[in-house]
Residue, then its C-alpha position, 0 to 999 in steps of 0.5 A: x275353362x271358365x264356367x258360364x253362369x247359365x251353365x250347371x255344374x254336371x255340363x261343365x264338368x263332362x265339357x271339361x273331362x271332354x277337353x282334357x280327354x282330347x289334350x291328352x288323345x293328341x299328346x299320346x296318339x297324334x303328336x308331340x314336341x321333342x327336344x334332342x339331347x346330346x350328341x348321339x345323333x349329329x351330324x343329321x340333328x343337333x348341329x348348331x353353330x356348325x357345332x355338334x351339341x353335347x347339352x340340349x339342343x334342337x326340338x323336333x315335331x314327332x309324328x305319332x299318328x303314323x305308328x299308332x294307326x297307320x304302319x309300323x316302323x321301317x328301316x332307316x326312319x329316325x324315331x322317338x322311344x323308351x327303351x324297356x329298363x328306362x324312363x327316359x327318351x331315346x331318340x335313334x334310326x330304325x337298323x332292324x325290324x323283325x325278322x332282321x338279322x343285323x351284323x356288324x363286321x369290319x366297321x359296316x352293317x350288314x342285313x340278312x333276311x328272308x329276302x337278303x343275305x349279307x347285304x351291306x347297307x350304306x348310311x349316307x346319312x352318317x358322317x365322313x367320322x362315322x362312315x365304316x367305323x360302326x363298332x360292336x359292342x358285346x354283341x356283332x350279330x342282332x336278331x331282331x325278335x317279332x314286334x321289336x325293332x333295332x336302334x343305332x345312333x347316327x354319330x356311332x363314335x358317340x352314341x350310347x345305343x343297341x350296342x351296349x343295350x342303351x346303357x353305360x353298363x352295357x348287355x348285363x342283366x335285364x338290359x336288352x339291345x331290342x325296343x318293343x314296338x310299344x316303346x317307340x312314340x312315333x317318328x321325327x319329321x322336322x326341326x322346328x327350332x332354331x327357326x334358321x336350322x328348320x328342316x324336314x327330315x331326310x325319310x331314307x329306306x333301304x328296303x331289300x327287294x329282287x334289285x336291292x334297290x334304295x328308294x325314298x318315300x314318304 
């Protein structure tokens, strides 16, 4: 900003401490710009060249405004968070949320509820490479803790996850599988770079209900 000369000090001050308070409302509560590192997620992000990424690849627009106002996180939705004992970005699909009970058995995922028992989920999303060959950690069963929700990558043969507690010394000591519902900053909605691979990205629920139906919604 540039101070006009008719204009006194104390006003442009309170317009500048205006405008930084707006930048920094839309950067923390509206949306943000994310780049994806790594290889976690392919094939659904970080491919390019037909080529999964292990370096820095694709930037994505983040959706904050829908977990900070709207709703909370639901199952299936690729989102952006910081796990508890670490300062950097994450960026993951919601597994489970609280209340869940997720189970890793013979390389698939399996939910169990209030609603469910032992329902299979099937990830069209993952791979040929990945398909049934979800592997435990330390842990096979999760129970998802009020407020927290569960996170897997995509590329499950690749991904440093709630597997091993997002950290290459696995569950030991204060590293935990769940991420507070505070940690998450919103969801991915498109790519927006490299403008030939631009794209929205797939909203894919499985929502557990008397038909155990999938559905997709916005």
């Amino acid at each position: 900003m540039i101070k006009d000369k008719d204009q006194s000090w104390t006003s442009f001050i309170i317009e500048t401490l205006i405008l930084i308070g707006v930048v920094l409302f839309i950067r923390f509560y509206i949306f943000q710009f994310f780049r994806v590192s790594g290889p976690s997620m392919c094939p659904t992000l970080n491919i390019l060249d037909d080529e999964c990424q292990y370096g820095k690849g694709e930037f994505i627009f983040v959706n904050e405004v829908l977990y900070n106002f709207v709703r909370t996180p639901k199952r299936g939705e690729i989102s952006v968070f910081r796990p508890p004992h670490e300062k950097v970005y994450y960026i993951k699909r919601v597994i489970g949320i609280p209340g869940d009970t997720i189970e890793i058995k013979n390389g698939k995922v399996y939910l169990s509820n209030d609603e469910v028992s032992d329902f299979e989920i099937e990830e069209p999303y993952l791979s040929p490479r990945n398909q049934g060959m979800t592997q435990a950690g330390q842990k096979t069963i999760f129970q998802v803790p009020e407020d927290h929700y569960l996170l897997f990558g995509d590329n499950r043969a690749e991904s440093l996850d709630a597997r091993q507690c997002f950290s290459a010394a696995g569950c030991d000591g204060n590293n935990t599988p769940f991420v507070p519902e505070k940690f998450i900053q919103g969801r991915a909605e498109f790519v927006i770079w490299p403008l030939g691979k631009a794209r929205w990205m797939g909203k894919y629920h499985y929502l557990p209900s008397s038909q155990l139906d999938k559905i997709s919604t916005p």
